[in-house]
C-alpha positions in Angstrom: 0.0 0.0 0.0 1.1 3.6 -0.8 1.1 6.3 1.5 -1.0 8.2 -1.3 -4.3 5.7 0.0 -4.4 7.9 3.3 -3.7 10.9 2.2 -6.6 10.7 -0.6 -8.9 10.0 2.0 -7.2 12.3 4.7 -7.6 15.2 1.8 -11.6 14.2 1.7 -11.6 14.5 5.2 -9.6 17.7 5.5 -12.0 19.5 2.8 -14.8 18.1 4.2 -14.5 19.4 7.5 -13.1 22.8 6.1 -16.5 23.2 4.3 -18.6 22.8 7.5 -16.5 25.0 9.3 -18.2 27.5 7.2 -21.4 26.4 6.7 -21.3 25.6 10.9 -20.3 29.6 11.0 -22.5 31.0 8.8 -25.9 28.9 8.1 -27.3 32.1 6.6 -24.7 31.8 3.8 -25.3 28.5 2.7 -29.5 29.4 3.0 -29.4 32.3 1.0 -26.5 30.6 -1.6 -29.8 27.5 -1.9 -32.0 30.0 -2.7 -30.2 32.1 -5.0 -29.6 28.6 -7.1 -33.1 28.1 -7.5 -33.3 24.5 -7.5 -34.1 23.2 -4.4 -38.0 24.1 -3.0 -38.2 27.0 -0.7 -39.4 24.8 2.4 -35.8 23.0 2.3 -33.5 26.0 2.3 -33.2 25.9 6.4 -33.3 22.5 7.0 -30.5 21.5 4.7 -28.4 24.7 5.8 -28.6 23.0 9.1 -27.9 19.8 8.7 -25.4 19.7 6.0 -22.5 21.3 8.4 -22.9 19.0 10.8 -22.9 15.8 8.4 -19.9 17.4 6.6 -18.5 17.6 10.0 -18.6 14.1 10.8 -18.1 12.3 7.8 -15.2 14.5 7.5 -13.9 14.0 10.6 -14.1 10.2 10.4 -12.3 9.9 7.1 -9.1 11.8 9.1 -9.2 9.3 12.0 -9.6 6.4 9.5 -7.1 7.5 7.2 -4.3 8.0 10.0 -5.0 5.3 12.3 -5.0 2.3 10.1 -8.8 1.2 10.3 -9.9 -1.7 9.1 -11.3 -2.0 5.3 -14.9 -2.5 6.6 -14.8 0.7 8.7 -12.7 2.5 5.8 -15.7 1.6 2.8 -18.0 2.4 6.0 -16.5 5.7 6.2 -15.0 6.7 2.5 -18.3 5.6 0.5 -21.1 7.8 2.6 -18.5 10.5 2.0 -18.0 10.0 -1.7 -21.8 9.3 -2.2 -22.3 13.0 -0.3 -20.1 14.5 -2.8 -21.4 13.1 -5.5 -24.9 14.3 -4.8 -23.1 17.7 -4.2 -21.5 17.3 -7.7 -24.9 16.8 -9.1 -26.6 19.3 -7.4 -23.9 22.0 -8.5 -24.1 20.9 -12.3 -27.8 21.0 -11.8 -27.2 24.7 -10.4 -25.2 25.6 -13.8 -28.0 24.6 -16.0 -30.8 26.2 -14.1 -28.9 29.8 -13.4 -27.9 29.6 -17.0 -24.7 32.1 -17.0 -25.9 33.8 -13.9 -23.2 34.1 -11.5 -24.2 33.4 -8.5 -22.6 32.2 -4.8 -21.3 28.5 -4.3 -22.3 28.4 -0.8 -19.8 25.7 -0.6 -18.5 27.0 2.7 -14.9 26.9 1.1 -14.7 30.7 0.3 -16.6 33.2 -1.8 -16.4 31.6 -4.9 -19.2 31.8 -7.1 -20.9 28.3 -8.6 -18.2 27.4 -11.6 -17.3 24.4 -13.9 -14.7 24.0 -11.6 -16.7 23.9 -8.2 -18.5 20.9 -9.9 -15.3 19.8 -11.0 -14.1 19.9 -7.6 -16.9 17.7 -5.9 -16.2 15.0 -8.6 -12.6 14.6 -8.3 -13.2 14.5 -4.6 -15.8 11.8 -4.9 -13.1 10.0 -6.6 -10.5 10.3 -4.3 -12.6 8.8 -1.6 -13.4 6.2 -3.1 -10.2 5.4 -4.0 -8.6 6.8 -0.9 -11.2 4.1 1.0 -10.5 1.3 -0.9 -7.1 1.1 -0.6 -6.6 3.4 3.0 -7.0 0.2 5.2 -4.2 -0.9 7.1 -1.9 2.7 6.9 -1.3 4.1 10.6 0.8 7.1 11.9 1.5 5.2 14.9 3.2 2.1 13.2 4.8 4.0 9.6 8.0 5.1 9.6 8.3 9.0 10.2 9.3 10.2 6.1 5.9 7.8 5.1 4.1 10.2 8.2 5.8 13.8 6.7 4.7 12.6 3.2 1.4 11.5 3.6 0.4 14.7 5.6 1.9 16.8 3.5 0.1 15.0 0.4 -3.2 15.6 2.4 -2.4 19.1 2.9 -1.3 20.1 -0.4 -4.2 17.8 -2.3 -6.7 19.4 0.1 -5.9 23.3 -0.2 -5.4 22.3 -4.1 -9.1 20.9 -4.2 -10.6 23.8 -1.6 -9.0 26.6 -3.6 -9.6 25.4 -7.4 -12.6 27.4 -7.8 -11.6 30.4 -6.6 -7.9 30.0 -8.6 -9.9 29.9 -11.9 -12.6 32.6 -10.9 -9.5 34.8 -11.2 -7.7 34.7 -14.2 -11.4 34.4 -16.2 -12.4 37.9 -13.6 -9.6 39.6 -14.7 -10.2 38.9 -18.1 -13.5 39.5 -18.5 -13.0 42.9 -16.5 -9.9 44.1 -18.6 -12.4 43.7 -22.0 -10.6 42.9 -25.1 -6.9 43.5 -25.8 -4.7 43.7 -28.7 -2.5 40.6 -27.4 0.0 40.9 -30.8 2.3 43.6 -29.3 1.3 46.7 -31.4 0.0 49.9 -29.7 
């Protein structure tokens, strides 16, 4: 096993918990972000605001204590698969928001920043869907307590590099397309 199995499911874990951190500190966010996609009813606005933090929280949380302490495979699949099925439906959900705001721009509400809802936020949710499911199937058996200390330094540092890669992507592409749709259009060929 590779010490790239725990940190894929360490970095679903890590982003994971980082989004509901924000949706934990600002539920009104994440409310107004439902409504402003217009695809969910009305009537479901609060209730999911309140009680996708929380599931965020723990499914994030247990995919960093199974990725680091060398869990079993049946408690890895129990942990990675709800996790990548959650993404997966976030992924949909997101793609769905594309279609229906139709060039709109309009908030993520991914609790990862002020990004707005991008081909690369749905982008995001699939290539973490991915990585837990590969991170699960393959995670079991990995500790910190039993692998040598350069597998431990690489493996976090994997997890923390993948993860900040992952949380930041849509934001790092809002940018360069901001910038160019703000400067307007440019003679690029070097004549003034």
């Amino acid at each position: 096993m590779s010490v790239l199995s725990p940190a894929l499911l360490g970095t679903v874990g890590l982003v994971l918990v980082a989004a509901s951190a924000g949706h934990l500190r600002s539920p009104g966010a994440l409310r107004d972000g439902l409504r402003a996609h217009g695809v969910l009813p009305g009537t479901v606005h609060g209730p999911v605001a309140r009680v996708l933090g929380p599931v965020e929280a723990l499914l994030g949380g247990a995919a960093l204590v199974t990725a680091l302490t060398g869990a079993p495979p049946g408690v890895t699949l129990a942990v990675s698969m709800p996790s990548a099925l959650l993404l997966l439906l976030l992924t949909g959900y997101l793609w769905q928001v594309l279609r229906v705001t139709a060039g709109r721009v309009v908030p993520c509400a991914c609790g990862l920043g002020d990004a707005p809802v991008s081909p690369s936020a749905v982008l995001r949710g699939g290539i973490l869907a991915v990585l837990a499911v590969v991170g699960g199937t393959t995670a079991a058996g990995w500790s910190l307590t039993t692998a040598p200390a350069r597998e431990v330094f690489v493996t976090l540092a994997a997890m923390v590099v993948l993860a900040l890669a992952a949380a930041l992507l849509p934001a790092a592409r809002a940018v360069p397309e901001a910038a160019l749709l703000a400067s307007g259009p440019h003679d690029h060929g070097g004549h003034r």
